[in-house]
N, C-alpha and C positions, 0 to 999 in steps of 0.2 A: 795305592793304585795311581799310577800316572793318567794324569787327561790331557787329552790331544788338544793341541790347538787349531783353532778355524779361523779363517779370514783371509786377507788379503795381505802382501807384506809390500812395504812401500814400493818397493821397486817393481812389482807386477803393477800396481795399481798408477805410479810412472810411466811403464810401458803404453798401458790401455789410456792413460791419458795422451799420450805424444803421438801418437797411430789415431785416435779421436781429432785431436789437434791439425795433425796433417792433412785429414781428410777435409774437414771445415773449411780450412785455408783453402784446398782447392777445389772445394764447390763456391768460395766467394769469387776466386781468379774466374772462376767461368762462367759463373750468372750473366754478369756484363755482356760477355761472346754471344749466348744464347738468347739474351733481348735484343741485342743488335739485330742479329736474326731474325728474331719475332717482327722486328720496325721492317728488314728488308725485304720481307713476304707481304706484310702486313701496305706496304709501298705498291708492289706488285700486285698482290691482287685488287688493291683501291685503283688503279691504272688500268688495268684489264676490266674491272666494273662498270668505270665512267667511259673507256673509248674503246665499244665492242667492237666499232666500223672504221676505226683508225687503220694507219699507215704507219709502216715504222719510223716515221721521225717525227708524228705526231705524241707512237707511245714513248719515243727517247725522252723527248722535252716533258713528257707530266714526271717521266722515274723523275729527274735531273730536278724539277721543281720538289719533289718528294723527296726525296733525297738530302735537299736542302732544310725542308721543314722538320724532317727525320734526325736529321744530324749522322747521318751513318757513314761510317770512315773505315771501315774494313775493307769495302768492294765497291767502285765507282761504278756512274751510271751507266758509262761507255762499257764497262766490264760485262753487263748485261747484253748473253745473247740471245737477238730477235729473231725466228726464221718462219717461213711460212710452212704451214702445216694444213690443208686441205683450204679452205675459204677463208682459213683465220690466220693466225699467230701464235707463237710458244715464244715466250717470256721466260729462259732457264738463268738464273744466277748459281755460279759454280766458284766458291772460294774455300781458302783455309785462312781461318785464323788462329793466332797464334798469340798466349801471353804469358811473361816471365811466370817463373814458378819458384825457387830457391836456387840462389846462384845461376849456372850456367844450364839449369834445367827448365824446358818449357810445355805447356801443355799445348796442344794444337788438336783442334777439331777442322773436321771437311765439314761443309755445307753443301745443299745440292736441292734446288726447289726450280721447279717449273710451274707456270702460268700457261694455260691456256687463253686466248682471247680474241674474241669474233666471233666465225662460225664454230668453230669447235671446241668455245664452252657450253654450246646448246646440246652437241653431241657427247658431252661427258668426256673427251678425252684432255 
């Protein structure tokens, strides 16, 4: 009586490693992306906290010092737009970043956060 063999033969077990492999690589290319982003909300909404009764060029100057403290080089502070929104201000940062991936391949994510600040972080919008 013949008995079947079971397991895995290196070459599948190759595959499932280099498709494991490739995925790893690029969740490390984009952790980076994704904290950047954490500091660049994380900037905004500490600005929006400390100057509820600000003016746009009071909240320029804290991104622009945060920014600095932040170290964040994806989206400058000028990039940040400020517009009025009932008694207050919105705070939107809208960028993409972008990093190599293998060879001429890259991965790119959009980001897209707004800040409420003033009057109309009391009203929740």
């Amino acid at each position: 009586m013949r008995s079947r063999q079971r397991g895995a033969t290196f070459l599948g077990m190759l595959t499932i490693v280099a498709v494991l492999g490739f995925g790893l690589y690029g969740v490390i290319r984009l952790v980076p992306m994704y904290l950047e982003y954490m500091a660049v909300v994380r900037a905004m909404e500490q600005t929006a906290k400390e100057n509820p009764g600000a003016n746009q060029q009071t909240l320029r100057t804290s991104l622009i010092r945060r920014w600095t403290i932040e170290d964040i080089k994806s989206i400058e502070p000028k990039d940040i737009e400020i517009t009025r929104a009932g008694n207050g201000f919105v705070m939107r940062a809208w960028y993409r970043a972008e990093v190599p991936f293998i060879s001429n391949v890259s991965l790119v994510a959009d980001f897209d956060k707004s800040v409420p600040v003033g009057a109309s972080t009391i009203s929740g919008t």
